[in-house]
N, C-alpha and C positions, 0 to 999 in steps of 0.2 A: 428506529428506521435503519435501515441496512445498505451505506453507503457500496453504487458499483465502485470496482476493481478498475485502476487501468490496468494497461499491458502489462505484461512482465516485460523486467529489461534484456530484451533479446534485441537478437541482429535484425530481425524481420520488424521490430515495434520501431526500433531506430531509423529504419529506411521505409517506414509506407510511406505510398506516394498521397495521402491523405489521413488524418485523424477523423474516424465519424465523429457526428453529434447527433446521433439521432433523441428527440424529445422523450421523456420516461411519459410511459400510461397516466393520463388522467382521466378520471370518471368510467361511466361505462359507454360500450364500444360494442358495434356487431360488426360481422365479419362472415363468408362464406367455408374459410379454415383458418384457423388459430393455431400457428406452428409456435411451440416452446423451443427456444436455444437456436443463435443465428451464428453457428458455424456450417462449416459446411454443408451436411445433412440438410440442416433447418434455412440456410439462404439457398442451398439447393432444388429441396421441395418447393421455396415461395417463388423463386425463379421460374421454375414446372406449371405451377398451377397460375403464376400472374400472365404467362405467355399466353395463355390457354384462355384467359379472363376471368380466371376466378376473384374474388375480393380476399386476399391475404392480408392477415395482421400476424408481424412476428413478433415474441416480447421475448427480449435479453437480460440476465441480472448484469451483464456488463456493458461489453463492447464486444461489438462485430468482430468474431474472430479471434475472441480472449481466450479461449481455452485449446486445446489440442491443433485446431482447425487452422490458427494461427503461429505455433511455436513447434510444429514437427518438423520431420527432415528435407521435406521440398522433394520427398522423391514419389513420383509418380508409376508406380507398380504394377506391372498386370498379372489380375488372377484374384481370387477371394480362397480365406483361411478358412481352413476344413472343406477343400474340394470336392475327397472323398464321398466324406459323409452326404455332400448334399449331387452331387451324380448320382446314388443311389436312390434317392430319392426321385431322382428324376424319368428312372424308368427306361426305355428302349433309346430314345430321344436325347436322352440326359447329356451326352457326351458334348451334342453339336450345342444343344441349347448353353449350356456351361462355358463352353469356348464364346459362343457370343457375349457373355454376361462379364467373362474375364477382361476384355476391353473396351464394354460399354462405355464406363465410365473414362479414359480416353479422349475417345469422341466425343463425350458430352463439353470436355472441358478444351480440347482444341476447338469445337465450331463456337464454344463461348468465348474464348481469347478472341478469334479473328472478328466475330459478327458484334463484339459488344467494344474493342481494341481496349482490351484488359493489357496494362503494361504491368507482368510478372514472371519477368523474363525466363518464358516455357522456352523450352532445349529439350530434343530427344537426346538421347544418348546414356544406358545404363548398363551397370556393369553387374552378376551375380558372380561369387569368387568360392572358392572351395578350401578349405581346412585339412581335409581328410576323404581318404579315398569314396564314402559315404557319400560325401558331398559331392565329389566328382560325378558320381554313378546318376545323383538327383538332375543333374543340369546335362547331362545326358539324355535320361529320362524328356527333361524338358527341350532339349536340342527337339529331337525325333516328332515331339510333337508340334513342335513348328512346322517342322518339315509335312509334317502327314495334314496340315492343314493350308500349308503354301502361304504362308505368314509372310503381308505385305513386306517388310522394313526387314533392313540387315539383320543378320543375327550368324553369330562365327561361334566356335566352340575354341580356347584357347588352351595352349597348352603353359606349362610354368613360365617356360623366356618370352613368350607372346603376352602372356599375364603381367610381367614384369617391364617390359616393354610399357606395355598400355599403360600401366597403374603407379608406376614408379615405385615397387616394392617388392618383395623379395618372399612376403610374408604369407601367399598362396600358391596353391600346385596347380591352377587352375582357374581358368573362368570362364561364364557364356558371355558376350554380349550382346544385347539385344537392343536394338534402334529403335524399337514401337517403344519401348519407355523413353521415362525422361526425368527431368528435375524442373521446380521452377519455385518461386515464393511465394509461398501457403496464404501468409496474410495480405499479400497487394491481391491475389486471386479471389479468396471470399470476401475483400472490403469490394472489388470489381463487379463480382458478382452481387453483392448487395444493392449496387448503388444502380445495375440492370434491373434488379427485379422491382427495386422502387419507380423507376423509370415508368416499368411497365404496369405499373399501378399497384404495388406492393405498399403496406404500410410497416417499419419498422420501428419499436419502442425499443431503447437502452435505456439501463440502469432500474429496470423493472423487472426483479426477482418473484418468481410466482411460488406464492403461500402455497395454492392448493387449485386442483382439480374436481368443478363439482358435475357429477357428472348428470346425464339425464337424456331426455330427446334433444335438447341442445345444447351440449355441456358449456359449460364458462369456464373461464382461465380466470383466477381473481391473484392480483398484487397486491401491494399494500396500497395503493392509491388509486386502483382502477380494476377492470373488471372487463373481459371480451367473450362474449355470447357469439357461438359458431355451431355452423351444422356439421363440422369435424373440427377434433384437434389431434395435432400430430407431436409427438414429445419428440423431442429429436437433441437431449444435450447431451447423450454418450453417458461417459466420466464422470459427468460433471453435474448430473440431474440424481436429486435423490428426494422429490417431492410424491413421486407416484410409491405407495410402498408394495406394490407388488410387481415390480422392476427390483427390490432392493434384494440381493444374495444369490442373482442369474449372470453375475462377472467379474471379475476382479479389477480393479484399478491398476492398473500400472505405469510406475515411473518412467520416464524416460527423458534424460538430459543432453545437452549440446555445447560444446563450443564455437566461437567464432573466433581465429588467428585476427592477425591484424592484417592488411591485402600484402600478397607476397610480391614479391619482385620476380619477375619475367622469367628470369631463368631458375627461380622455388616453383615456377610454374612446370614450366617445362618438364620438372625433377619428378615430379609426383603428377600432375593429371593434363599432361598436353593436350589432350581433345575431350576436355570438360565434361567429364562424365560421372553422372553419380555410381557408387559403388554400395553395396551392400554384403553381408556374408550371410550364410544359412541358420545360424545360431537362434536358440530362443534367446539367451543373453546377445543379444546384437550386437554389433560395430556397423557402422553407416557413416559415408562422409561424400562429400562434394567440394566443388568452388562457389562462390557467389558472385554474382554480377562483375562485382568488384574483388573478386579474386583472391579471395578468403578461404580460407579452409573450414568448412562448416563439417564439426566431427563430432558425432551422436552414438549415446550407447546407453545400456541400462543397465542398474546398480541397484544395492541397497540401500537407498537415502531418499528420504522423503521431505528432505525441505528444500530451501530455495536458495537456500547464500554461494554466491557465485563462486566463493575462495573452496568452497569445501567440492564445489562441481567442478573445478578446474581439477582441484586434488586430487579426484576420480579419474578423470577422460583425462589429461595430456600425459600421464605416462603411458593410457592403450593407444594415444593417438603415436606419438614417438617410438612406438614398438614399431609399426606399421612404416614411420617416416621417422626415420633417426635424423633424417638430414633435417629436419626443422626445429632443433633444439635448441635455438637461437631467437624463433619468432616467438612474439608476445601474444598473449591473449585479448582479445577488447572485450567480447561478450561470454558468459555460460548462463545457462538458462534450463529451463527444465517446465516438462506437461505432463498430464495423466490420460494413458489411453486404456480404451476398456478392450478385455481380453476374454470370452468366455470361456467356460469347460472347455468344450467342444469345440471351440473355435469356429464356429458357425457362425455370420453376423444374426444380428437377432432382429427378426420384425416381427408383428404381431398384432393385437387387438387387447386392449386393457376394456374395452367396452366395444359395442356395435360400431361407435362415431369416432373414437379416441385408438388411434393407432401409433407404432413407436418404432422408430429403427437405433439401434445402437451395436458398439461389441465388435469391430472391425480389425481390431486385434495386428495393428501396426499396416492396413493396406488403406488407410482412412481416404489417402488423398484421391484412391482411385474409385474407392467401393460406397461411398460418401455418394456421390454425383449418380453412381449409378441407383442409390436409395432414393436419391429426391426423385426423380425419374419413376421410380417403382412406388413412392407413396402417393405421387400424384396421378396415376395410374388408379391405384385405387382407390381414391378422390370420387374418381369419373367412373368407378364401379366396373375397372379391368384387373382381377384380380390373380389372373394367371401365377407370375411373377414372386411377385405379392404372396401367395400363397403356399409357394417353393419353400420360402423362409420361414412360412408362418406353421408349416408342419411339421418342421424340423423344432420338437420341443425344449426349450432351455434347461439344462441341468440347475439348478436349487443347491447353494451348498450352505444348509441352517450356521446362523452368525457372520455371513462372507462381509457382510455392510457394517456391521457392529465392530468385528476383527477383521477389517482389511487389512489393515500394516503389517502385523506379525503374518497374517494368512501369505500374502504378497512375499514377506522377506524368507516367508522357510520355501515357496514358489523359485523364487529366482536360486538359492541357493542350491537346491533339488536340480535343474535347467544348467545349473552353473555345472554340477556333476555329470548330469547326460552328458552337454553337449563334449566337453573332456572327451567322453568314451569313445 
């Protein structure tokens, strides 16, 4: 038997404002959709479909929120990876419909904070920073298109002393910011959101890892101890699902780890983020960082390293973190921590149909917190048989790379090292 996981020891596991318990699967169970993996995605979808009145059964190998959905960077982002590509797809239309679909998710998640009073403490306020004159040109780009769409919420183009001004650093020539994003805490948000959709007649199982999909006019979910017959199911564990095998070698896993400082004193505040705002750069190898609640420096990026010992992720991120903030080379560490997010080829998120009944979203390739919300929304759309949306994604075919599931690690470490050299250029 294959005991669930708790949390990892992050900053987010240490401050929810609740530990689920939800009961593991016993026996057999029907259900109207059977969503696999209750992260975002999958309590997003159940959220979708219990509002609506469907009969929803989720089943978890862990905890509400154990994987990515819970231990990312809390920044709330607008826009989905590989734009491009799927504009094109879109046809005549494609531009407006894409601009709506960029802060879908957004909205799905500010009217759930106020309508359900999700306490995870949501902040707009985000910052995009520039490297290289490249990078200036990109937020530029994106300035213009604010502008040509009359975008509710602030958004200023900065230049390097405004940049340093804002950010407390010295280490960019540049930045947008933009006020329709924001930051907030990933795991009180999907355990709030869970505990809504069970509300609304949601069933969730933890600690019920699913063996297998059998599929049919009613497929079933079976566990080791139980079994849910549904006239859909939706897989929805990202990263972190590898029971379907024909999902296996359509993305790569990818590391990504964080620190949490210990709370800084008022005027470390002051030094580095006066007006609380998450920051990110343009990089594939990232840097991302914010405050928390309690006024911590939560500072994230990706590396070559695939395990979990805190000493060895500190050893990473606080010397990128003190390049950026030399002035904090006096504060202590409390937490490091680390998830796996999925990344395809094409950086397209990926939806789909593995059968007529059994559909999947995963592959969001670091926009999770925003593009998440907007998939529950789009699976349970096509639940109720509107498949508009739904079908955006589902033509946009996934690249296949033979052995990506078998050799992910090495695949992954020659990736970042390759991204480590672009981004340089």
């Amino acid at each position: 038997m294959t005991s669930p996981q708790p949390h990892t020891s992050s900053y987010y596991a240490a401050t929810a404002n609740e530990v689920t318990d939800f009961a593991p699967l016993r026996g057999a169970q029907s259900a109207d959709v059977c969503v696999i993996g209750a992260g975002f995605t999958g309590i997003s979808t159940a959220l979708h479909l219990s509002e609506r009145g469907y009969n929803v059964h989720v089943v978890e190998a862990n905890k509400v929120g154990w994987g990515a959905s819970g231990r990312n960077g809390g920044q709330m982002i607008g826009g989905i990876a590989g734009e491009t590509r799927i504009a094109k797809s879109l046809g005549a239309t494609g531009a407006d419909r894409l601009w709506e679909m960029r802060w879908a998710g957004h909205d799905i998640i500010r009217q759930r904070v106020e309508q359900y009073g999700i306490r995870c403490d949501f902040k707009y306020g985000y910052v995009d920073v520039a490297i290289n004159g490249r990078h200036l040109r990109a937020l530029r780009e994106e300035f213009e298109l604010l502008e040509r769409h009359e975008f509710p919420r602030e958004f200023l183009l900065l230049d390097k002393n405004e940049t340093q001004q804002m950010i407390g650093t010295d280490a960019y020539i540049g930045a947008l910011l933009n006020m329709g994003n924001g930051h907030l805490h990933p795991l009180n948000l999907c355990i709030g959101e869970a505990n809504a959709a069970v509300d609304s007649g949601a069933t969730i199982y933890e600690g019920s890892q699913v063996v297998r999909i059998e599929h049919g006019d009613r497929p079933a979910v079976v566990t080791e101890h139980g079994r849910i017959s549904a006239d859909f199911v939706i897989i929805a564990g990202n990263a972190y699902h590898a029971v379907e095998r024909k999902l296996r070698g359509i993305m790569f896993p990818v590391n990504s780890f964080i620190i949490a400082t210990e709370p800084l004193a008022p005027e470390q505040v002051a030094s580095v983020n006066p007006q609380d705002l998450a920051i990110c750069d343009p990089n594939f190898v990232i840097e991302y960082f914010r405050l928390s609640a309690d006024k911590r420096l939560l500072f994230g990026g990706r590396c070559n390293y695939f395990g979990s010992d805190p000493r060895v992720i500190e050893q990473n991120l606080r010397p990128r973190m003190l390049k950026i903030y030399p002035q904090l080379a006096d504060v202590g560490i409390d937490y490091a921590w680390g998830g796996t997010i999925g990344v395809p080829l094409h950086r397209v998120p990926q939806m789909g149909k593995i059968s007529p009944n059994v559909f999947y979203s995963q592959g969001y390739s670091g926009h999770g917190v925003n593009v998440t919300h907007l998939a529950g929304q789009i699976l349970a759309d096509a639940v109720g048989g509107t498949m508009e949306r739904f079908d955006v994604f589902a033509n946009i075919k996934p690249i296949r790379f033979p052995g990506a599931h078998r050799f992910s690690k090495p695949l992954v470490a020659l990736g970042v090292l390759y991204y480590q050299i672009r981004d340089k250029l």
